[in-house]
C-alpha positions in Angstrom: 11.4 -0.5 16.4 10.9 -3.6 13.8 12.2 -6.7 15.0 13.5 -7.5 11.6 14.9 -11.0 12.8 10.8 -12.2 13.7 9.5 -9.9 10.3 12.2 -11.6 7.8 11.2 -15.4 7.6 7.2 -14.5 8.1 7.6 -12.2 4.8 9.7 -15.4 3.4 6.7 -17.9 4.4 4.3 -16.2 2.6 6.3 -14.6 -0.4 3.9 -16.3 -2.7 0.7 -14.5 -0.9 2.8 -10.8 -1.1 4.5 -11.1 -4.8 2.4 -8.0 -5.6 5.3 -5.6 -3.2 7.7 -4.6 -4.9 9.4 -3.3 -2.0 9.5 -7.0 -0.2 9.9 -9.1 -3.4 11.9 -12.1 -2.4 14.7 -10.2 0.3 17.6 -12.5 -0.1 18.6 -11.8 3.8 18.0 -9.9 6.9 20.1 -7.4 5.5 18.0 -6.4 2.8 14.6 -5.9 4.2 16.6 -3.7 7.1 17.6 -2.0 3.9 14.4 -1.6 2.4 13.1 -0.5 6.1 15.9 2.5 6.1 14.9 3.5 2.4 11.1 3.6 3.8 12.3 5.5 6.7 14.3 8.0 4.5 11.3 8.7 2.4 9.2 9.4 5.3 11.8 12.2 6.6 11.5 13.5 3.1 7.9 13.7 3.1 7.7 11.5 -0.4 5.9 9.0 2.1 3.1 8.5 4.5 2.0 5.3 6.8 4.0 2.6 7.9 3.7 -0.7 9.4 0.2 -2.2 10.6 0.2 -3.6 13.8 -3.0 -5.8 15.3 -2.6 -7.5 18.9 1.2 -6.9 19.1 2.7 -7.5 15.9 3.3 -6.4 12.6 0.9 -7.9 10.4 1.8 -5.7 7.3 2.0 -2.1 5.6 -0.3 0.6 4.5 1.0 3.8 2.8 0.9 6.4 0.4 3.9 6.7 -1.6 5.1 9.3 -4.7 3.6 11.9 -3.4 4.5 15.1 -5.9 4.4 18.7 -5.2 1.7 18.3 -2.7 -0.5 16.8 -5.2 -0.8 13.4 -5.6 0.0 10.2 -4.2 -0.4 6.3 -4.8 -2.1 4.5 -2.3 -0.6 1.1 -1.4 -1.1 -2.0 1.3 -0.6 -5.8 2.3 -1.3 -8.1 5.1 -0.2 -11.3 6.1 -2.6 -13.7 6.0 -3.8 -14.2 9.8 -4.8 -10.5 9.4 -7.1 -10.3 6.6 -10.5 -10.2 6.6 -10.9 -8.2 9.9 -11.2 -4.7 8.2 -8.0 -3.8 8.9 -6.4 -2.7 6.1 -9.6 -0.4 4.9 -9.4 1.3 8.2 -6.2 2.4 7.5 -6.5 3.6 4.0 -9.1 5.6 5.2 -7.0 7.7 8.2 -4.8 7.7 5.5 -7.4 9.2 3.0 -8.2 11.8 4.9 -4.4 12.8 6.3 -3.6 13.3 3.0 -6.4 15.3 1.6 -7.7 17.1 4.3 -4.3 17.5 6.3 -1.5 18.0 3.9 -4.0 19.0 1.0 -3.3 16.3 -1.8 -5.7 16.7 -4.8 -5.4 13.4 -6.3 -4.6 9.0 -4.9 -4.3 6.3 -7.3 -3.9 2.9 -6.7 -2.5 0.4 -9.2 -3.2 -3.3 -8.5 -3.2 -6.5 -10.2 -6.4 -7.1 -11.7 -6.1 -10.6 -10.4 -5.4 -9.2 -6.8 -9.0 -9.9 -6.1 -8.8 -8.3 -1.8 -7.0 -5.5 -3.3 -9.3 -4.8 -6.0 -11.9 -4.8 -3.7 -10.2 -2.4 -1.4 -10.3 0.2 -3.9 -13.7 0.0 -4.4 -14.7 0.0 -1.3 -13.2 2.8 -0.7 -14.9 4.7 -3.6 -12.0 4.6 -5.9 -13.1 4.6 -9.6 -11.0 2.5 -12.1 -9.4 4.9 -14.9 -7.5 2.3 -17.1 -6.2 -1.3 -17.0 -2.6 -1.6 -18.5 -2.2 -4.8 -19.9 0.8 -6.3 -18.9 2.5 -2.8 -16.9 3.0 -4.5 -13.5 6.3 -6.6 -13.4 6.5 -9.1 -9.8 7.6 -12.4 -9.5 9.3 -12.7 -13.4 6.0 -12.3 -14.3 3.9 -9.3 -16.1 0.6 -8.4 -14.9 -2.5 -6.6 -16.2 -2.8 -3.5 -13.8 -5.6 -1.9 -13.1 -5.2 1.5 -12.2 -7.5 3.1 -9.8 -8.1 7.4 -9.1 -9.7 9.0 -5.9 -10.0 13.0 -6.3 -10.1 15.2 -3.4 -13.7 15.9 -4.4 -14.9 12.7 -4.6 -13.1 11.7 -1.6 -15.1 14.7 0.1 -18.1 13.6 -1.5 -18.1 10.0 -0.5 -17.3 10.5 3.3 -20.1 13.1 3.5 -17.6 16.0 4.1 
């Protein structure tokens, strides 16, 4: 169970580090991130979502899923950390359990992943990973009143395969 009361003001203290989640962009109270945690919990039962919350010693130290997944095909990869947790390989551990639930478990064909090209850690996630980068959209990725350029990243099945040595 999230202890919403401990997760609230730790997502406030470092809003300007995690403007990139839509989901978490600026909760105005407790109530709406325990909001925001039912509508991820829905989507889960519906099988529209896969992951959940990181945890490292203890705690929740952020979020790594796949979201829109459609008809069994694809998916959009997405993740964040609070600060004390980057940098320990954390979140690329996960994508990759992830990864391979979702195309070798429930059969997916396709992940994207669109990030801020200024997102420099997430950017280099992707790569990492073996993603290739299909497009930048200039301008396509609203947060923080702000708009900006996306680039969007694509992992096929095969390449996933290919890159993992399966």
């Amino acid at each position: 169970m999230v202890d919403v009361e401990d997760l609230y003001p730790r997502l406030i203290a470092e809003q300007s580090d995690l403007i990139m989640i839509n989901s978490i962009d600026h909760p105005s109270d407790v109530q709406d991130l325990e909001k925001e945690i039912k509508r991820v919990n829905g989507q889960l039962k519906e099988g529209v979502r896969l992951g959940g919350a990181v945890e490292f010693e203890g705690g929740i130290v952020g979020s790594c899923r796949i979201a829109h997944i459609q008809n069994g095909q694809s998916g959009d990869l997405g993740y964040w950390l609070f600060r004390e947790a980057r940098g320990k390989g954390l979140i690329t551990s996960c994508t990759r359990s992830l990864l391979d639930i979702a195309f070798n478990r429930i059969g997916l064909s396709m992940m994207t992943i669109g990030a801020a090209e200024k997102n420099i850690p997430s950017v280099a996630v992707a790569r990492r990973l073996g993603f290739t980068l299909r497009e930048v959209k200039p301008k396509y990725l609203e947060r923080g009143g702000k708009l900006w350029d996306t680039a969007i990243y694509e992992m096929p099945v095969e390449r996933w395969k290919t890159f993992q040595g399966g």
